[in-house]
C-alpha positions, -999 to 999 in steps of 0.1 A, spaced: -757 -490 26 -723 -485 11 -739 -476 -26 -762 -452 -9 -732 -435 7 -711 -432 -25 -738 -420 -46 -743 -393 -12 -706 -389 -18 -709 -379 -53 -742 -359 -55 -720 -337 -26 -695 -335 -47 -718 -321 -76 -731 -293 -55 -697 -282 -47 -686 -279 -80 -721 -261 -89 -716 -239 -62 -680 -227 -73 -689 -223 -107 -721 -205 -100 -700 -186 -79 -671 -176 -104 -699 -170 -131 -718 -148 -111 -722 -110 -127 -713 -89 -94 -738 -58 -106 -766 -79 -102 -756 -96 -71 -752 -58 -55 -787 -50 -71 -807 -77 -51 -780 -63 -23 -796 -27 -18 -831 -42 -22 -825 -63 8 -811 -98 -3 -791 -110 21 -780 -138 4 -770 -114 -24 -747 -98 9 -732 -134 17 -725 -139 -21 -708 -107 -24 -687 -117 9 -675 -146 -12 -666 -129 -43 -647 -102 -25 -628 -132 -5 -622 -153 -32 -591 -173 -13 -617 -181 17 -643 -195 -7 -622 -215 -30 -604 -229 2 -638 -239 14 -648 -257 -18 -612 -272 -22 -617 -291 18 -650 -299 9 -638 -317 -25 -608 -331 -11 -625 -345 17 -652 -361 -8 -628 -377 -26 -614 -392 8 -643 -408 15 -648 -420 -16 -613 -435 -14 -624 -452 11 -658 -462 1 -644 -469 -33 -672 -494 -40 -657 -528 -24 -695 -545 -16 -705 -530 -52 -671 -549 -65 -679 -581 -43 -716 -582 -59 -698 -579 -95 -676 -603 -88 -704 -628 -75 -725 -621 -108 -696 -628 -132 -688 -656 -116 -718 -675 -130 -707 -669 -163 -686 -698 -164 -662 -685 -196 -656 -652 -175 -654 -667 -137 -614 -670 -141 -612 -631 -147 -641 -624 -123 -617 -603 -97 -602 -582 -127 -633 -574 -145 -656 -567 -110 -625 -541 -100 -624 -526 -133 -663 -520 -139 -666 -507 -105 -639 -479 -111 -653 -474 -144 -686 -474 -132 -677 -449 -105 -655 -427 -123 -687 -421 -146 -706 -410 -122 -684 -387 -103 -674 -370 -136 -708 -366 -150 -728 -367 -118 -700 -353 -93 -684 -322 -120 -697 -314 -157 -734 -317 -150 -733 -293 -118 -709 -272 -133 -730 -269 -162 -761 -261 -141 -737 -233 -123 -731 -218 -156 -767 -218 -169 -781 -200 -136 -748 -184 -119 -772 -156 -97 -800 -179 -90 -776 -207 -76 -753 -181 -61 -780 -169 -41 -796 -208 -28 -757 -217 -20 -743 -186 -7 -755 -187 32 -744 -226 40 -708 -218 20 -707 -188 47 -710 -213 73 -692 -239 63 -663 -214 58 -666 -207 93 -670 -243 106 -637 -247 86 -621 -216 97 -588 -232 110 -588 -249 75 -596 -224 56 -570 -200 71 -542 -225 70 -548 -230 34 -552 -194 25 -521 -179 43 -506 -210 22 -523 -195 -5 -516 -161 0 -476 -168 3 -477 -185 -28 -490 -156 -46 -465 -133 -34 -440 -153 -37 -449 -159 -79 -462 -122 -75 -494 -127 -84 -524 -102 -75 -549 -118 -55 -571 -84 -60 -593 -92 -97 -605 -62 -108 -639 -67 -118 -645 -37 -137 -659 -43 -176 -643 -25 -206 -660 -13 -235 -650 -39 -256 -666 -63 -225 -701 -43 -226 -704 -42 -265 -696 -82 -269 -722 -88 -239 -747 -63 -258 -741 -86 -288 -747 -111 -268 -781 -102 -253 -792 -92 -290 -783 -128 -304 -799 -148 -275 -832 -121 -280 -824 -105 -245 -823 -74 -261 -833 -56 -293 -818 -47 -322 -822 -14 -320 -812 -14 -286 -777 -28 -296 -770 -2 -326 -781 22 -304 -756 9 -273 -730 2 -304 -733 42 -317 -730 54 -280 -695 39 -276 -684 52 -314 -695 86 -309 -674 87 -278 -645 82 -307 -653 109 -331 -646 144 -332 -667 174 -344 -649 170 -376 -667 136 -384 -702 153 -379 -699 187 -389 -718 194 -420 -684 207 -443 -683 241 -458 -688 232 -496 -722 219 -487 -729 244 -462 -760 270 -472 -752 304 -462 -770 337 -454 -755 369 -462 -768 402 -450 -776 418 -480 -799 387 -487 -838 399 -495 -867 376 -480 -871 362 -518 -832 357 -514 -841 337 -483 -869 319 -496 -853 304 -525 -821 290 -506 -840 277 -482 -872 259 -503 -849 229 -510 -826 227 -479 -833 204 -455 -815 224 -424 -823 240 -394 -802 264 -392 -784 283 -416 -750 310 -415 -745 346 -417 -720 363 -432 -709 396 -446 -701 398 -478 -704 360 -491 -672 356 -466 -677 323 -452 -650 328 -430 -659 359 -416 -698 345 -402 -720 366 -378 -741 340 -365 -768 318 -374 -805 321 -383 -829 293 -374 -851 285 -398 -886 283 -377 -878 324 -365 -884 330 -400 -920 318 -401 -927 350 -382 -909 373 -408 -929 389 -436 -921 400 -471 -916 434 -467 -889 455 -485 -879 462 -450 -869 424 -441 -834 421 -427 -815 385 -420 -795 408 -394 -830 407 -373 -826 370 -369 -793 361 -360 -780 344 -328 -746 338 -313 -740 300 -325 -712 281 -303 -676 276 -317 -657 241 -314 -621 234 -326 -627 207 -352 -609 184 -332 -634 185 -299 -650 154 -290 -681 146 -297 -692 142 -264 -679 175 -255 -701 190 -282 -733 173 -268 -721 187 -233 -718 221 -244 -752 222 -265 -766 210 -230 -748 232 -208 -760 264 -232 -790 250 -243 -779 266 -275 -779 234 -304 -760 248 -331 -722 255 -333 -698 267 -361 -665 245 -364 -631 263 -369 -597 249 -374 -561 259 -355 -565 289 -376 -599 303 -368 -611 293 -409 -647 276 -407 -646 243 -416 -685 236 -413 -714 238 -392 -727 210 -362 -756 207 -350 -776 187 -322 -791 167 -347 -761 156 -364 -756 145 -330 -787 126 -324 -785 107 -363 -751 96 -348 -764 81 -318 -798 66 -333 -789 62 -372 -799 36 -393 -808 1 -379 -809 -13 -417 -786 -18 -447 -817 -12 -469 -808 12 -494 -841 30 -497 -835 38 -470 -798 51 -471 -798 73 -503 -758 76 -502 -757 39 -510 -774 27 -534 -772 -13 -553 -769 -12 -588 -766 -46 -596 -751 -79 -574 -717 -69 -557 -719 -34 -571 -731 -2 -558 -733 40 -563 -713 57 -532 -720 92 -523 -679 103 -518 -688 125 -485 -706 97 -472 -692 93 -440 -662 65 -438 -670 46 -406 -707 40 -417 -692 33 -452 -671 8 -434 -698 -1 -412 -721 -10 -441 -692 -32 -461 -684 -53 -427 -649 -37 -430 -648 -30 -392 -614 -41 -388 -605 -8 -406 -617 17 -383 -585 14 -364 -568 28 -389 -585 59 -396 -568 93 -386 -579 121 -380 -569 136 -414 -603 125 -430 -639 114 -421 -654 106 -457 -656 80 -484 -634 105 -505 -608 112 -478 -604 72 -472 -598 69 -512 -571 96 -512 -552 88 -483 -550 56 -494 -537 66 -529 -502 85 -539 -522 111 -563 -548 127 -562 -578 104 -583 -597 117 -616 -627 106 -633 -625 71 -650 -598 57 -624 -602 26 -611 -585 16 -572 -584 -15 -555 -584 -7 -519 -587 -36 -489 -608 -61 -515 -629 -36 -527 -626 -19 -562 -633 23 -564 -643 35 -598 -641 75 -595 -672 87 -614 -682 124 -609 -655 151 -594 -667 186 -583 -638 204 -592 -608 188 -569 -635 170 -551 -645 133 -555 -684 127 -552 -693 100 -563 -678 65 -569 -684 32 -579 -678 1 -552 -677 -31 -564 -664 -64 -542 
């Protein structure tokens, strides 16, 4: 009887512990799901976790009372039969007392342990909801039953905290850094797809960068001018790969009408009366330091996709469009170089860089993460990184050694850097 009562004992014991852990482990946004579908033991779970004092108290009695009674029915019949077993042995029969008492503890201590604490407590880990929700109704009652308790020991609690100033009040809301290791997560344990987490990954960066990062830069822009003829237009356009081009007077870049898109022009002939002017339309204009997000907002808000970037001083500094936007949020899920033509492997440890490539995909692609803290706003590209982290300005034939990777400059376009060498 008294064997059937510890191992009662214990297995309680176990599904206390299960239940606080479950409990603790518990993702609250999926508890308040099953909530508004009806759940009510999702309601009594969520009761708990917003009392925290009043279930911990519960669990504490329970526990401490548990290990009463196991005080008490600390396995004296379980000793006696020990004791009358090694007392046949005739070599062991003078230590029979000491050897019964010490296998019982050990004995019981094994079990509690294993039986009572890490095997529950692992099982609470490995199903926190599902647990939560089977446990959650009798630790509501037994909270009540224990009321008197359970009040005593949380204004004890609670008096405590203040007094060592501690909030009792967790705040349960996850950081970006939180969502992005549990996206991780999900991805490794195959939750998730890949995809899914570079896309999730991108959403968060973007919310970093500025139109600056995006924009395509005026050296590389194409540009309309009004005197253009359609053959004018035709040959600019038969290699580009844009949507949208600039208008300006002139050959000004800075002093741009607006912007033609390039499908209005499948409706244009090639008549000697063809005019650009015809085409244009009012393009949106962002400081260079506006947020992304407040780009992608705008082009929403307008339904208008295409923006001309200025600095402080009203100069264009480039042109952004919504799908510089979108190849920011979806980009590209592999390191294959094929399929990134501003990288490309030469030989092991050694590879071709485009210089305007951007510098937190650069980074990206090297696993130099770390390094995208300390990236200011003075530059987005591969170039930019290599000069601001040099004292002059780099010529053809120079060789850098910048955070464990070595730069060999290898073609300049005038002043500009475009394209480097990167070995490790």
């Amino acid at each position: 009887m008294e064997l059937l009562i510890l191992i009662a004992l214990i297995i309680l014991n176990g599904v206390f512990a299960m239940s606080e852990m479950a409990l603790v482990s518990s993702r609250k946004f999926k508890l308040e799901n099953l909530k508004k579908k009806g759940s009510p033991s999702a309601k009594a779970a969520l009761q708990l976790i917003d009392n925290p004092t009043r279930f911990l108290s519960t669990v504490q009695i329970g526990i401490t009372l548990i290990g009463v009674l196991l005080g008490i029915f600390s396995g004296e019949s379980i000793t006696k039969d020990l004791k009358n077993l090694i007392l046949k042995i005739d070599f062991l029969a003078a230590y029979a007392n000491q050897i019964a008492v010490s296998a019982s503890v050990i004995i019981i201590t094994y079990f509690s342990i294993v039986v009572g604490e890490l095997f529950p407590k692992k099982l609470g880990m490995s199903f926190p909801e599902s647990i939560t929700l089977v446990v959650a109704k009798p630790m509501n009652l037994l909270s009540k039953i224990a009321s008197p308790f359970v009040w005593l020991l949380s204004v004890s609690n609670n008096l405590l905290a203040k007094i060592f100033k501690i909030d009792d009040h967790v705040d349960h809301s996850v950081s970006e850094e939180e969502i992005v290791s549990m996206v991780k997560e999900s991805a490794q344990g195959g939750e998730i797809l890949n995809i899914e987490q570079d896309i999730v990954e991108r959403v968060f960066e973007l919310g970093d960068r500025k139109a600056n990062a995006l924009y395509t830069p005026k050296s590389d822009m194409i540009i309309f001018d009004t005197q253009d003829s359609w053959e004018d237009i035709r040959n600019k356009i038969k290699d580009g790969k844009h949507s949208a081009y600039p208008v300006c007077e002139n050959n000004n870049i800075d002093n741009i009408l607006g912007i033609v898109i390039i499908k209005d022009l499948f409706l244009a002939s090639n008549a000697s009366d063809f005019k650009v002017s015809n085409y244009i339309k009012e393009p949106l204009y962002f400081n260079e330091t506006t947020k992304a997000y407040q780009v992608l907002h705008q082009f929403k808000k307008t339904k208008n996709h295409y923006g001309i970037v200025i600095d402080e001083y009203g100069s264009v500094k480039g042109i952004i469009t919504l799908n510089d936007l979108i190849d920011e949020l979806v980009g590209d899920t592999t390191h294959d170089e094929e399929k990134n033509p501003e990288i490309k492997k030469i030989a092991t440890n050694t590879w071709i860089v485009d210089a305007g490539m951007d510098i937190y995909d650069f980074l990206d692609y090297f696993n130099k993460e770390e390094e995208e803290e300390h990236i200011n706003n003075q530059y987005n590209t591969v170039a930019g990184y290599i000069i601001n982290n040099t004292n002059n300005l780099p010529q053809v034939g120079d060789e850098l050694h910048i955070h464990n990777l070595k730069y060999y400059i290898l073609e300049k376009n005038g002043q500009r850097i475009s394209k480097v060498k990167v070995q490790k």
